[in-house]
C-alpha positions as CSV (number, residue, x, y, z in Angstrom):
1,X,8.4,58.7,37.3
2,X,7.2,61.8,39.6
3,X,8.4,64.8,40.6
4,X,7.3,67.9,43.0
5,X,8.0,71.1,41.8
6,X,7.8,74.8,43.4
7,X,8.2,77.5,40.7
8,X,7.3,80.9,39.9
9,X,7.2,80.6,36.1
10,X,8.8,82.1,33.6
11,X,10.3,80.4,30.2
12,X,8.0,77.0,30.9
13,X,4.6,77.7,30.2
14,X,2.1,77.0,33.2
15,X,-0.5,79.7,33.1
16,X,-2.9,79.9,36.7
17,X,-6.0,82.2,36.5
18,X,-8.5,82.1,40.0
19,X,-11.6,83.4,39.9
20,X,-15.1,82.8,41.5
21,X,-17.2,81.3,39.0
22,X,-18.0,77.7,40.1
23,X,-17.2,76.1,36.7
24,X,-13.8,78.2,36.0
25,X,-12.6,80.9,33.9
26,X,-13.3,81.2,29.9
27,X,-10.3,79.2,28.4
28,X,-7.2,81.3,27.3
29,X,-7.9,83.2,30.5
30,X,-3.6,82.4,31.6
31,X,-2.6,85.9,30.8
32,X,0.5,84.4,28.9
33,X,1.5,86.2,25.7
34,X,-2.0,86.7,23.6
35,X,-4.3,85.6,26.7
36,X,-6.3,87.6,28.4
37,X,-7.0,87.1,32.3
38,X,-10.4,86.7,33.9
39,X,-10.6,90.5,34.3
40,X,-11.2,91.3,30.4
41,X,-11.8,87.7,28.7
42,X,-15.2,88.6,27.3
43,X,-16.3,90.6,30.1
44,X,-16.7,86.4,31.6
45,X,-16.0,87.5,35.0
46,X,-14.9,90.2,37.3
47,X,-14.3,92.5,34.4
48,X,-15.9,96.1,36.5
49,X,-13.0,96.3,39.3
50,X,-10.6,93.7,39.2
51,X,-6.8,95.2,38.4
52,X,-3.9,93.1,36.9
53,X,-0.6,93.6,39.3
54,X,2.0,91.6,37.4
55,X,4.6,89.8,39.0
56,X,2.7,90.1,41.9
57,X,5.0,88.6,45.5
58,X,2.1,87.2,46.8
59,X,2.1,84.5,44.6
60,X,4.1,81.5,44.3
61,X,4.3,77.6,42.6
62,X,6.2,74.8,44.5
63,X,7.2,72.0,42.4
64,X,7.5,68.5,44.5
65,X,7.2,71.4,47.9
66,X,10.4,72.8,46.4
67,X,11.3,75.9,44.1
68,X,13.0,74.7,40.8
69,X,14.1,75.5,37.2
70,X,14.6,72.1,35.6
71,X,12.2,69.3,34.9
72,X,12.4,65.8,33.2
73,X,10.7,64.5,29.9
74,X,8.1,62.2,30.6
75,X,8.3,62.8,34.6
76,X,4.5,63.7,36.5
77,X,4.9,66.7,39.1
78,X,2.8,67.9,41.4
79,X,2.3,71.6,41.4
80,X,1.2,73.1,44.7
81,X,0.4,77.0,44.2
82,X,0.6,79.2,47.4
83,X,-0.8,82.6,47.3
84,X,-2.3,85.4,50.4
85,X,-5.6,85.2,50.2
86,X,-6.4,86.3,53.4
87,X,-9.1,88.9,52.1
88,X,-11.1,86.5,50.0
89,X,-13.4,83.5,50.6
90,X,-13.6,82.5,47.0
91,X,-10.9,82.0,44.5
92,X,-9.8,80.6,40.9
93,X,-7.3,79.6,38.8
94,X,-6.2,78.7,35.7
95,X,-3.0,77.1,34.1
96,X,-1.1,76.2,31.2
97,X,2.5,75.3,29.5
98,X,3.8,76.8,26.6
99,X,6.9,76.8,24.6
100,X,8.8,79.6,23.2
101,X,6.7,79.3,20.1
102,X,3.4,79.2,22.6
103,X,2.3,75.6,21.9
104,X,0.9,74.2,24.7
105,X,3.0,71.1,26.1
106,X,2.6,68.1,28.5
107,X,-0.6,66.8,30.2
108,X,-2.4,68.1,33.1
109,X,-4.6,65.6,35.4
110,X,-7.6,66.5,36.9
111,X,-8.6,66.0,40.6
112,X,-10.9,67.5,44.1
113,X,-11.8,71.0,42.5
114,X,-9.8,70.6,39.8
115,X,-10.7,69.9,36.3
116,X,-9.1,70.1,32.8
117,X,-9.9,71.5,28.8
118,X,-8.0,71.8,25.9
119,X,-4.2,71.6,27.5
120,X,-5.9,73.6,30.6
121,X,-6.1,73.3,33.8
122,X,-8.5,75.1,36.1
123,X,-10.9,75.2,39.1
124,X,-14.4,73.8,39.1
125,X,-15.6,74.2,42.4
126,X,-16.6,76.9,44.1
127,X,-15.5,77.7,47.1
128,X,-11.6,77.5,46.3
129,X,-8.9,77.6,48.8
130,X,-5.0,78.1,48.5
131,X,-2.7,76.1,48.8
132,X,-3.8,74.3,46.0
133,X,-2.5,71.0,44.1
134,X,-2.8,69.6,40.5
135,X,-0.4,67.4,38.7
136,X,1.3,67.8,35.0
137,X,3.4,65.4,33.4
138,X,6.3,67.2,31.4
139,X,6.1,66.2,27.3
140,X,8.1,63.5,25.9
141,X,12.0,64.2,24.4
142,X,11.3,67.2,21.6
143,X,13.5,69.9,20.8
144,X,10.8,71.8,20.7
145,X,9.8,71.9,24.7
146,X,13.6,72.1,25.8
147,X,12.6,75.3,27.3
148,X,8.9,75.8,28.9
149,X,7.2,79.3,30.3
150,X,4.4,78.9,33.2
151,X,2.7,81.8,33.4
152,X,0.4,82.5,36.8
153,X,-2.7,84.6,37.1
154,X,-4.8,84.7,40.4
155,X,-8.0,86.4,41.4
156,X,-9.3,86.7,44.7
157,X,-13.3,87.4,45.2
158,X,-14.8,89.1,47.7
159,X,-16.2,87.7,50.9
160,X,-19.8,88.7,49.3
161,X,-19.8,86.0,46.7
162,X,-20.1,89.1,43.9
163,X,-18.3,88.4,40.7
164,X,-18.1,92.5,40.3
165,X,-16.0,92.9,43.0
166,X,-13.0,91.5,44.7
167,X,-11.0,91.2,47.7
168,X,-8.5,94.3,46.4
169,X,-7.9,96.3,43.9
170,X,-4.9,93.9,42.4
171,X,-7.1,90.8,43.1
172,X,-5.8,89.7,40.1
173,X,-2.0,88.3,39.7
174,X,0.7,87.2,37.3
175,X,3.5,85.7,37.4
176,X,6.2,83.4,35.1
177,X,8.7,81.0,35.7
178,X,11.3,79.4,33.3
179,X,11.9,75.6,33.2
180,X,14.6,74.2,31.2
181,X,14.6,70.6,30.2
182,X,17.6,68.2,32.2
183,X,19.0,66.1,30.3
184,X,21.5,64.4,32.4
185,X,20.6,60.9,33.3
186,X,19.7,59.8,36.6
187,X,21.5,56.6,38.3
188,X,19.6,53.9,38.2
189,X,19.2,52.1,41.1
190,X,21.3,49.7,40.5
191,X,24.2,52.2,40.4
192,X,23.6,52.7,43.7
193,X,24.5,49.4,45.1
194,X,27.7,48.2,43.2
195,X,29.7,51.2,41.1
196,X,29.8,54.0,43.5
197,X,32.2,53.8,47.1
198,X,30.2,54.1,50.2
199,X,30.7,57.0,52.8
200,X,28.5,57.9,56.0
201,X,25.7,60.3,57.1
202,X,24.1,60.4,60.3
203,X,21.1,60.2,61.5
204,X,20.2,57.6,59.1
205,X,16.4,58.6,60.1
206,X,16.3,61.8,59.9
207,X,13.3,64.8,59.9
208,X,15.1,68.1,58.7
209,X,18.9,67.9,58.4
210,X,21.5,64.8,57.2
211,X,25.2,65.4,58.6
212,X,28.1,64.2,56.5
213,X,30.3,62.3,58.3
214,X,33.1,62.9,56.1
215,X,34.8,66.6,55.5
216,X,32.8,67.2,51.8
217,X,32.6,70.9,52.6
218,X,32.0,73.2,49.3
219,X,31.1,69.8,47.7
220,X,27.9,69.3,45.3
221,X,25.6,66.8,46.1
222,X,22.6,65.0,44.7
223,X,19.4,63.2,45.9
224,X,18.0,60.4,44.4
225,X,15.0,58.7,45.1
226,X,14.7,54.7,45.4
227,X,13.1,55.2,41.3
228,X,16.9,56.9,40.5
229,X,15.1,60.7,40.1
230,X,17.3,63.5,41.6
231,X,14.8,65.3,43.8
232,X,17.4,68.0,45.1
233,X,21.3,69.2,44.4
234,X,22.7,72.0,46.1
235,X,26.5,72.6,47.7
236,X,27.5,70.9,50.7
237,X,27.8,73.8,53.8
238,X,29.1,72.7,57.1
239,X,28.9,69.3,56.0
240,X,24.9,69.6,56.7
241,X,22.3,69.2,53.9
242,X,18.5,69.9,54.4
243,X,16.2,67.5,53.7
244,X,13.2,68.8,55.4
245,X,10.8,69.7,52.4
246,X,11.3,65.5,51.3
247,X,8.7,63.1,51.3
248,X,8.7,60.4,53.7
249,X,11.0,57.1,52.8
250,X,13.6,55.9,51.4
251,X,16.8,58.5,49.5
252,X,20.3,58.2,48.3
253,X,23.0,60.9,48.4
254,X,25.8,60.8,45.7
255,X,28.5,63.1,46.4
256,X,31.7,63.0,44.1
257,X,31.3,59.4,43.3
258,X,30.4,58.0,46.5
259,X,27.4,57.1,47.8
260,X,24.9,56.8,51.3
261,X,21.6,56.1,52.0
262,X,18.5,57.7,54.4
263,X,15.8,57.7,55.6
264,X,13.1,60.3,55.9
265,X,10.9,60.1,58.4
């Protein structure tokens, strides 16, 4: 089962660090709760000018393109993490998940630039770009991971190359996001063709926006994938719901018991 997510992270614990060493940060670089970032881990790398900014705007995590609180046990998501880094030509990161009790949790996967350590995950290529892209599959059912912190640290270099300076004086940035466990099961796709009554939406091949064709204003809605994952819930406005940050195929909307079907193209 996969998942997108877009977060900025707070109570989950996904910890991103970019710098511009070619084989990644020191690990425990996350500047989550008893880390250290790249700017003071050892004196590793840009320790002489680099400044911490927490919370920092420029900075933000998509989960599955979109901006979300929840995940599943046992689903894979693909992090993409945005950030300006219009003043740099070479960047870092780092990243990890945490509980409240900061034990790492779930599995990261490794990829183009990206590699992986000890429940990290970080650059290992030099030049690094934004937006970037790695994948983490959330832990199995524990009590223990209900709630999750990501924690995000950047760094930008300067165009120079020099690991003793850097793009600005807050090169380097935080920033958390909190991810609570969902619980609620997902139809199954079988659900989806015999229990629930049918209703309409138009265009059934649609780019950006579904129309209901039924009056389900103020409504909540859920989308489900052909695999029975809800990729996106929301209230019904206008009777329009956006769509446009969806993968291509096939997607089912449940709305009060009834169902329809889309595709997105």
């Amino acid at each position: 089962m996969k998942r997108s997510f877009t977060v900025i992270i707070a109570m989950l614990g996904i910890y991103l660090i970019f710098v511009a060493s070619a084989t990644g940060p020191v690990l425990g670089s996350t500047g989550a709760p008893g880390e250290n970032t790249c700017k003071d881990n050892g004196g590793a790398c840009h320790v002489n000018s680099c400044n911490l900014t927490k919370e920092s705007p420029k900075l933000d995590i998509l989960l599955n393109g979109m901006n979300a609180t929840t995940f599943k046990f046992d689903s894979t998501y693909e992090i993409t993490v945005t950030i300006d880094s219009s003043k740099s030509a070479i960047n870092g990161f780092q990243a990890v998940v945490k509980n409240a009790n900061l034990d790492k949790k779930g599995t990261f996967f490794s990829g183009p630039s990206i590699g992986t350590s000890g429940g990290y995950v970080f650059h290992n290529n030099n030049p690094f770009s934004f937006p970037m892209k790695f994948k983490w599959k959330a832990p199995s059912k524990d009590t223990s991971a209900m709630k999750l912190t990501i924690y995000v640290a950047t760094n930008e270099a300067f165009k120079d190359g020099s690991v003793n300076r850097d793009a600005s004086h807050d090169s380097i940035r935080t920033k958390s996001l909190a991810l609570t466990a969902d619980t609620t099961k997902s139809p199954g796709v079988g659900i989806f063709n015999t229990s629930l009554a049918k209703f309409s939406v138009h265009p059934t091949l649609v780019s950006q926006f579904v129309t209901i064709s039924s009056d389900m204003m103020n409504m909540n809605y859920e989308v489900f994938n052909t695999s029975g994952i809800q990729v996106i819930k929301g209230n019904i406005e206008n009777n329009i719901i956006d769509v446009a940050k969806l993968n291509k195929g096939l997607y089912y909307i449940v709305v009060d018991q009834k169902i329809a079907k889309f595709m997105k193209d």
